[in-house]
C-alpha positions in Angstrom: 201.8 161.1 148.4 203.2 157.4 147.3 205.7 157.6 144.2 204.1 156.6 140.9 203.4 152.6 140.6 205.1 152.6 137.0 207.2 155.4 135.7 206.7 153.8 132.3 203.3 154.6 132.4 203.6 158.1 133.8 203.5 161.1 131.0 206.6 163.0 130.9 207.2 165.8 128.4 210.5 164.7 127.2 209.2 161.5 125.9 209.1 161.4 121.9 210.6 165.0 121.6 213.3 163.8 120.0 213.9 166.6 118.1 212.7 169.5 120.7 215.3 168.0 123.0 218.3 168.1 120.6 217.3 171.5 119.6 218.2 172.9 123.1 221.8 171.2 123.5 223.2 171.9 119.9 220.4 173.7 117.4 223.1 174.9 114.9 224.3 171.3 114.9 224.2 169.5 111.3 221.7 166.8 112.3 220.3 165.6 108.5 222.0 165.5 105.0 219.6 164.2 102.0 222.9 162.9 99.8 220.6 162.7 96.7 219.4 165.8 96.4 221.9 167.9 98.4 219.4 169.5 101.6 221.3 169.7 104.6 219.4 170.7 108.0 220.7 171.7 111.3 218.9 170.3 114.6 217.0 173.7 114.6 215.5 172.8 111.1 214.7 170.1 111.9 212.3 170.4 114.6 211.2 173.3 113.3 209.5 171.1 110.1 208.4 168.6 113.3 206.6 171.4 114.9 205.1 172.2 111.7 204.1 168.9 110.5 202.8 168.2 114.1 200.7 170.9 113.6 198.8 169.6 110.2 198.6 166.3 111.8 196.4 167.6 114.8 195.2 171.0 114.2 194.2 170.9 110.8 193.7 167.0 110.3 192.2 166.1 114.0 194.4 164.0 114.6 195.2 162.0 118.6 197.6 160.3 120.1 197.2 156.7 119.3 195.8 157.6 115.7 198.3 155.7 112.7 199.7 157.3 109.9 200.9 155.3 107.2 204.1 156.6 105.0 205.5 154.8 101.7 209.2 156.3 100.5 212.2 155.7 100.1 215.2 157.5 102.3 214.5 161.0 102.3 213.6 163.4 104.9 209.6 163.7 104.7 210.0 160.4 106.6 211.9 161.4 109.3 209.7 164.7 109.6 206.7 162.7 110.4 208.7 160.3 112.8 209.9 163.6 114.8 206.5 164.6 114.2 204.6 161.5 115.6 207.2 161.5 118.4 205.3 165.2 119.5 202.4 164.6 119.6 201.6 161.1 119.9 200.8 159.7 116.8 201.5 156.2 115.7 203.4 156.1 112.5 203.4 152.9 110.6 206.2 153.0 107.2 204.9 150.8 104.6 207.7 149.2 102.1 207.3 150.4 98.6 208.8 146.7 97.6 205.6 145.0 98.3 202.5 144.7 95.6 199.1 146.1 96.3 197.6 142.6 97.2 200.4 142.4 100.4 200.1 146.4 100.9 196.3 146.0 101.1 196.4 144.0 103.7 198.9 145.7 105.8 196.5 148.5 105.4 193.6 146.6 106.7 195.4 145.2 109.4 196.8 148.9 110.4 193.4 150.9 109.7 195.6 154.6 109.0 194.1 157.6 108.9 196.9 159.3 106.3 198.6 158.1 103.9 201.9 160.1 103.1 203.5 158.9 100.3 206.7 160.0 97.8 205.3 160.9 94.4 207.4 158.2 92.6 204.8 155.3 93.9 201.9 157.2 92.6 201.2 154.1 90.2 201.5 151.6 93.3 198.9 154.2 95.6 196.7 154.4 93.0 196.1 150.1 92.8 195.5 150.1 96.7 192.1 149.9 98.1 192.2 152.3 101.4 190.1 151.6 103.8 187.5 153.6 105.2 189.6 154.7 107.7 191.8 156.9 105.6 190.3 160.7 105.9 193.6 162.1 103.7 196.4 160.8 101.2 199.4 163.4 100.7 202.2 163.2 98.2 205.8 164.6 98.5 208.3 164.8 96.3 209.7 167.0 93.3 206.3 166.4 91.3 204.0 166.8 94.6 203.6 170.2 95.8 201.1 169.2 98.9 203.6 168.6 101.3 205.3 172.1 100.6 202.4 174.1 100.1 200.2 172.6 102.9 202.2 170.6 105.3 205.0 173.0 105.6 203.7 175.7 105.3 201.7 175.4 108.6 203.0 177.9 110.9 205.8 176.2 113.3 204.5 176.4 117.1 205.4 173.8 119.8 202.8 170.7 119.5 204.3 168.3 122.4 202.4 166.3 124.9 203.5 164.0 127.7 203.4 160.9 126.5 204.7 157.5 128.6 207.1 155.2 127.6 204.6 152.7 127.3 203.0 154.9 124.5 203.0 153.3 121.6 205.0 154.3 119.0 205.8 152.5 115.4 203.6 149.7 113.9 206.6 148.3 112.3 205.7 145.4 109.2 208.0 142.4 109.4 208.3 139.3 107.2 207.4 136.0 109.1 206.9 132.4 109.0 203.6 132.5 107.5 201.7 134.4 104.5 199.7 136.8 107.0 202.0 140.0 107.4 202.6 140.4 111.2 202.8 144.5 112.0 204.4 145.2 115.5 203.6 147.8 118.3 206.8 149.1 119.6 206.3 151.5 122.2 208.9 154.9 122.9 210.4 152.5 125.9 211.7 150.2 122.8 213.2 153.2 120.9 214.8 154.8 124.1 216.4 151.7 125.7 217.4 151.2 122.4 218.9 154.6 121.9 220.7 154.0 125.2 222.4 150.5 124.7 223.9 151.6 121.3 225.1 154.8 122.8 227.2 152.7 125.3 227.8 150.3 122.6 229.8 152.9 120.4 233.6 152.9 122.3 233.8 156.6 121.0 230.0 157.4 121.4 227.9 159.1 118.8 228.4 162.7 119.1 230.8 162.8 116.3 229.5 160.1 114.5 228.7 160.6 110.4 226.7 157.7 109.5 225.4 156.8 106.3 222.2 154.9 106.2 221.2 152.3 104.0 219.1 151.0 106.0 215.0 151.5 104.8 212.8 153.5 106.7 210.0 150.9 106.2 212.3 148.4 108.5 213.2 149.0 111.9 216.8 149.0 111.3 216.4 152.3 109.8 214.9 153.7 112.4 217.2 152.5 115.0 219.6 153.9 113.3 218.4 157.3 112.6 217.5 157.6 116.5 220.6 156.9 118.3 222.4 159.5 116.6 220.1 162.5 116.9 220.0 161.5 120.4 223.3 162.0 121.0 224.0 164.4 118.3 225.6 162.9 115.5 225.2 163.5 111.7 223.1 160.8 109.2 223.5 161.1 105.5 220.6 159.4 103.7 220.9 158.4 100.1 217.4 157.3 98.5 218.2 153.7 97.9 221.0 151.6 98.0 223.3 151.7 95.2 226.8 151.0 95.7 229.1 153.3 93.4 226.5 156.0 94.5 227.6 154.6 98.3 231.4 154.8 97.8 231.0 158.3 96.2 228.9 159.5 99.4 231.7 158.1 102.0 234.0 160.3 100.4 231.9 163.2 100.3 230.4 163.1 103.4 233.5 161.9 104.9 231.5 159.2 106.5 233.1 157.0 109.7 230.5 154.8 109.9 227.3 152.6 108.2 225.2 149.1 108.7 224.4 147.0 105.5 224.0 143.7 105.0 225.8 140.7 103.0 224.5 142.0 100.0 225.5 145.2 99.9 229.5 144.4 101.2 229.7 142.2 98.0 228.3 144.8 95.6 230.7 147.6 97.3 233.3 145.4 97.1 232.5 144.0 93.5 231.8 147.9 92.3 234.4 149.6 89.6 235.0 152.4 91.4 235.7 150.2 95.3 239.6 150.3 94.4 240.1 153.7 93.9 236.9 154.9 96.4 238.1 157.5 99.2 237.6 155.2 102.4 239.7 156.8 104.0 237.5 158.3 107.1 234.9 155.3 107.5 236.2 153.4 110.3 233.8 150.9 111.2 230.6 148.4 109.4 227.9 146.6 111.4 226.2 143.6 109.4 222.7 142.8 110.5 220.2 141.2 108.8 221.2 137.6 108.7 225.3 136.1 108.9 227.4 137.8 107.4 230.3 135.9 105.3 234.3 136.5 105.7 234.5 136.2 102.2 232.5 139.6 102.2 234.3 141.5 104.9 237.6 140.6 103.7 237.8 143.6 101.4 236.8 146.1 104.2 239.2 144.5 106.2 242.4 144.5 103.7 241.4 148.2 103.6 241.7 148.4 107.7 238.0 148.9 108.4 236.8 147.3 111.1 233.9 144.9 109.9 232.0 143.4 112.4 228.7 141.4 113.0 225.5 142.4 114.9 222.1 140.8 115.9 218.4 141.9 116.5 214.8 141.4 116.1 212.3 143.6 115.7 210.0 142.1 119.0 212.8 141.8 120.9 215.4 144.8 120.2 215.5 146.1 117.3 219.0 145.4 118.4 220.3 143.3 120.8 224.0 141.6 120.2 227.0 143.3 119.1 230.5 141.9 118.0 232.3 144.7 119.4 234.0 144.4 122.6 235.9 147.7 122.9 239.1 146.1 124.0 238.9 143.9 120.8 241.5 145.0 117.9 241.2 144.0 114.1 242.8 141.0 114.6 240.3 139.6 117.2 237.1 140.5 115.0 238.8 138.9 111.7 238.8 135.3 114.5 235.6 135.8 115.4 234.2 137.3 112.8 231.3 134.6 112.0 230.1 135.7 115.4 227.6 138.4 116.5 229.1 138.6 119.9 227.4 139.0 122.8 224.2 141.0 123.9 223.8 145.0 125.1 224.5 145.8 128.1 220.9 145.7 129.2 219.9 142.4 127.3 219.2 139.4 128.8 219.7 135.6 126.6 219.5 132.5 127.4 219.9 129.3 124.5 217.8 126.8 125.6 216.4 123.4 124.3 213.3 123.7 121.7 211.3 121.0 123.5 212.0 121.3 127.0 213.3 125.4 127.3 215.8 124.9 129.7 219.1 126.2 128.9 221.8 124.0 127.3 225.1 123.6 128.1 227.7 125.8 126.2 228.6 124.8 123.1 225.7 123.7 122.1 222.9 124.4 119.7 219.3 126.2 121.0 216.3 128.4 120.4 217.7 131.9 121.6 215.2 133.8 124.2 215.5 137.6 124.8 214.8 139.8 127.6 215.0 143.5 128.3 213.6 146.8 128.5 213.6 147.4 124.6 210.9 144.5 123.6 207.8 145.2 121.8 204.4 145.4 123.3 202.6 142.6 121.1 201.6 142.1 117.3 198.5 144.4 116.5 195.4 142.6 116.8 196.7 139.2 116.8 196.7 138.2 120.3 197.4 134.4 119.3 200.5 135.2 117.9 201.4 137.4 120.5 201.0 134.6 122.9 203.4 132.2 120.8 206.5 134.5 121.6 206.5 135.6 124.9 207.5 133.5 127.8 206.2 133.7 131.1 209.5 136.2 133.1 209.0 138.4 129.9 211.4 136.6 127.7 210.9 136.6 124.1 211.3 133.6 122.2 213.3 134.7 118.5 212.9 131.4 116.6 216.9 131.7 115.8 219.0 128.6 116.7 222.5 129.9 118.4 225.7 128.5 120.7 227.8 129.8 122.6 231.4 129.2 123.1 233.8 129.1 126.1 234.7 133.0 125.4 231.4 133.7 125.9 230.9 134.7 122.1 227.3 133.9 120.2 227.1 132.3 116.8 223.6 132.3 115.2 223.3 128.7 113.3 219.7 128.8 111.7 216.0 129.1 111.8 214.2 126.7 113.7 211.1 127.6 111.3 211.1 128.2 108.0 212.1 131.7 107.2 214.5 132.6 104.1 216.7 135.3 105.0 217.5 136.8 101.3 219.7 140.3 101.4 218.4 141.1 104.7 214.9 140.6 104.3 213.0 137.8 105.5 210.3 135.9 103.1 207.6 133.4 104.0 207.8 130.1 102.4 204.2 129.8 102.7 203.0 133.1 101.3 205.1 132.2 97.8 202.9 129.1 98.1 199.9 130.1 98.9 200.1 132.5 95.9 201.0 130.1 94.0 198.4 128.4 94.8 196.0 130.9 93.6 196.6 130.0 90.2 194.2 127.8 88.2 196.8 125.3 86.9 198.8 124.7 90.2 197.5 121.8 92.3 200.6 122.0 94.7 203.8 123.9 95.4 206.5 124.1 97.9 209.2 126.7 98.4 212.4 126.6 99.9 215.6 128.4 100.9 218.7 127.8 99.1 222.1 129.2 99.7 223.1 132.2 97.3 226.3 133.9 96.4 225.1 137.2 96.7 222.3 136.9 98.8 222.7 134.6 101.1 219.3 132.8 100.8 217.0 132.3 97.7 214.0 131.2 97.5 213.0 128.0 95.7 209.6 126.5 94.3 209.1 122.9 93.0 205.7 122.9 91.3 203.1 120.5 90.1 200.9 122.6 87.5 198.6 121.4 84.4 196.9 123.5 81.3 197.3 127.0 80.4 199.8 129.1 82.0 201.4 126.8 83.8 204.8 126.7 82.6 207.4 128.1 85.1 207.9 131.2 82.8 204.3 132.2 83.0 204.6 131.3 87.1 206.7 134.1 87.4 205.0 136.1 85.8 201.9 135.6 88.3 204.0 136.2 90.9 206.0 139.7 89.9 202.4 140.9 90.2 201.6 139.5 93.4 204.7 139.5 95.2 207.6 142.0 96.0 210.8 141.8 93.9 212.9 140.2 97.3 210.5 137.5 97.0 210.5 136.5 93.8 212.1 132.6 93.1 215.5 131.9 91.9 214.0 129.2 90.6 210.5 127.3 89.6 210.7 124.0 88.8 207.9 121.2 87.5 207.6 118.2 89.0 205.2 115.3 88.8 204.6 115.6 92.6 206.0 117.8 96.2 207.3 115.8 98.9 204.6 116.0 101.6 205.3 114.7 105.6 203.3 112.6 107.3 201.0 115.3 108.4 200.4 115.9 104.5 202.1 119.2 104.8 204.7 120.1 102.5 208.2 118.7 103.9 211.0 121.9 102.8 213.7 119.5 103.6 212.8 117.1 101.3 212.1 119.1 98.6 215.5 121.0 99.1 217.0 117.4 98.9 215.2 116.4 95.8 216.6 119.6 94.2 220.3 119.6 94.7 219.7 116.0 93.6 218.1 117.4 90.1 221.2 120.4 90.3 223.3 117.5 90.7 221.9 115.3 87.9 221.7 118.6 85.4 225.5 119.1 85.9 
């Protein structure tokens, strides 16, 4: 017999059982600790509640591997018991971010046709304005006002629920922001999440077996998730608080005696900027990633003065979730602080190149590219949108990220920019065209464009000069329009009139223009 033509299509038992696994080598481990509400649960616990909400999801709901559930909440641990869950048995879950209005949720729903919807009790407004589709057989609440998920879910009997799955199984249908107004959902398989796992393990110069890592990250991004799996893979602690808040944050290191978190920009500067930063207990937390989007000195410099190592990292959902690290494991606080506007150089089993955005052959070092990505961890395609699917990949399986980098002689990468339009504002990316196009769906607008600016404390804002006439179309009553339409991370700094946009020669509207016509009118308001 011939050995198997692709061991990431062969189904293996371990594959997903995350928690099962973990369970065997260290059960009476601490694996989970909800820092809002105070439950703690072992590695035992854990998979116990996996087995048991595996066991809702098939037995008493039907459901088969492939089948998506959708689930909107903030940090908590019904979340993760339907990732380990999902991981069991098969099913595809697919977070949903509670920041997003029904108009952008409803479409996300379309796109991902679930058959549940879990949801946390405290967006029972926000469920109640979506249209499900026809798909959806169940909606569950959890939460201190919900007693569904206690009652029903969890009180299932615990048995083991695993199948073989492959690697090439899919996994997440992860949501990410994009260059245009139609929301792009990705399928990353279990091969993504485990090569993942793997390059951070090796990443981590003391591994991640003792680590105690807070996470901010949400669990509607991928960050969240690629943080939360590393660390029960090798055995480590994470500490979840509900949403980011940073004297809550400081409190929690303390506490928890964390040694470890990722944030971005944002959150440094609001730590930093907090009452309670100079007196916080620090005093265990050795090391912060930044992800996201570039992360300034001017924000790690507290950290820093504190002697915690603050460093950069770099990754995109199609082609990671992470792939670049500023962390050699020889390098001392010293050599970060030099290079600390750089996101170092890629996992160990990453591939990159920086090549020209006409031609795509690589350019010499030093100078500016697109940056292309290849490795085992990529994702397997955009769900049902085959076209845009075929705009990222390159033939050789490389993945073409849109982000404009160099490299110097020491071999260390600097991301410079977006070679599209995408606004990278507190670690979330927003579409230029989608503020537009809603914009647009107001009676007195006859034409908008939108824009990034640079922001003290969130790196990127978006901008909007508009041309609108009659009744409502004052910049006030814009905004309005959009807090109902668009999620708060969205939202303008500012929406100004003018008499007309700046359009290229295509008639489209031309961002760098406009930008250039508005520091002109910041400049003339001064």
């Amino acid at each position: 017999m011939q050995p198997p033509e692709d061991y990431d299509r062969l189904p293996m038992d371990w594959v997903g059982d995350w928690a099962g696994r973990r369970r065997r080598l260290s059960p009476h481990r601490e694996a989970l600790v909800d820092a809002t509400d105070g439950g703690r649960w072992t590695y035992a616990e854990l998979d116990d509640r996996a087995e048991r909400v595996g066991r809702w999801l098939t037995e008493g709901l039907g459901l088969e591997p492939g089948d998506p559930v959708c689930v909107i909440s903030r940090n908590r641990v019904e979340p993760v018991d339907l990732y380990l869950a999902c991981g069991k048995t098969g099913v595809v879950l697919a977070p949903l971010s509670h920041r997003l209005r029904p108009r952008e949720l409803n479409e996300l729903l379309r796109r991902i046709q679930p058959r549940v919807l879990c949801y946390e009790d405290a967006f029972s407004e926000l469920v109640a304005d979506l249209v499900l589709p026809p798909s959806v057989m169940r909606s569950v609440a959890f939460g201190p006002t919900a007693s569904a998920w206690e009652e029903e879910v969890l009180a299932t009997p615990a048995a083991p629920v695993n199948v073989a799955l492959p690697m090439a199984a899919p996994y997440l249908y992860i949501h990410t922001g994009g260059s245009t107004a139609t929301p792009k959902v990705c399928i990353v398989p279990h091969r993504q999440m485990v090569w993942n796992s793997v390059e951070l393990v090796l990443a981590a110069p003391e591994g991640l077996a003792q680590r105690r890592e807070l996470l901010f990250f949400p669990l509607f991004h991928i960050g969240g998730w690629n943080t939360l799996t590393p660390i029960l893979h090798a055995g480590g602690r994470v500490v979840l608080i509900r949403e980011f808040d940073p004297a809550e944050a400081l409190a929690v290191i303390g506490r928890e005696g964390i040694n470890h978190f990722g944030g971005v920009e944002a959150m440094l500067k609001m730590m930093a900027g907090s009452p309670a930063f100079a007196e916080a207990d620090l005093s265990s937390l050795e090391a912060i990633t930044t992800a996201g989007a570039p992360c300034s000195a001017a924000a790690m410099a507290p950290f820093w003065d504190r002697g915690i190592a603050v460093s950069q990292s770099y990754g995109q959902t199609e082609a990671g979730p992470s792939n670049f690290i500023n962390g050699r494991l020889d390098a001392d606080l010293d050599t970060l602080r030099a290079h600390h506007d750089s996101i170092g150089t890629s996992f160990f089993h990453c591939d990159y190149r920086i090549v020209d955005p006409a031609q795509e052959t690589p350019v010499p070092t030093g100078e500016t590219g697109v940056l292309l990505l290849r490795s085992p961890h990529g994702f397997d395609g955009y769900l049902r949108q085959p076209e845009r699917t075929d705009e990222v990949f390159r033939s050789g399986g490389w993945i073409r990220t849109g982000d404009l980098a160099r490299e110097d002689a020491e071999g260390y990468v600097t991301i410079v920019g977006r070679e599209d339009n995408l606004i990278l504002s507190g670690g979330e990316n927003v579409s230029p065209e989608e503020i537009e196009s809603v914009l647009l769906g107001h009676p007195a607008v006859s034409a908008a464009v939108a824009f990034g600016v640079s922001d003290e404390r969130w790196g990127e804002a978006p901008v909007v000069l508009v041309v609108a006439e009659g009744e409502g179309g004052d910049p006030e009553a814009l905004r309005g329009w959009l807090r109902e339409r668009l999620a708060g991370f969205k939202q303008p700094r500012e929406i100004r009139a003018v008499a007309e946009v700046p359009l290229t020669g295509a008639g489209k509207p031309d961002r760098n223009a406009a930008r250039a016509s508005y520091q002109a009118m910041q400049g003339n308001d001064a």
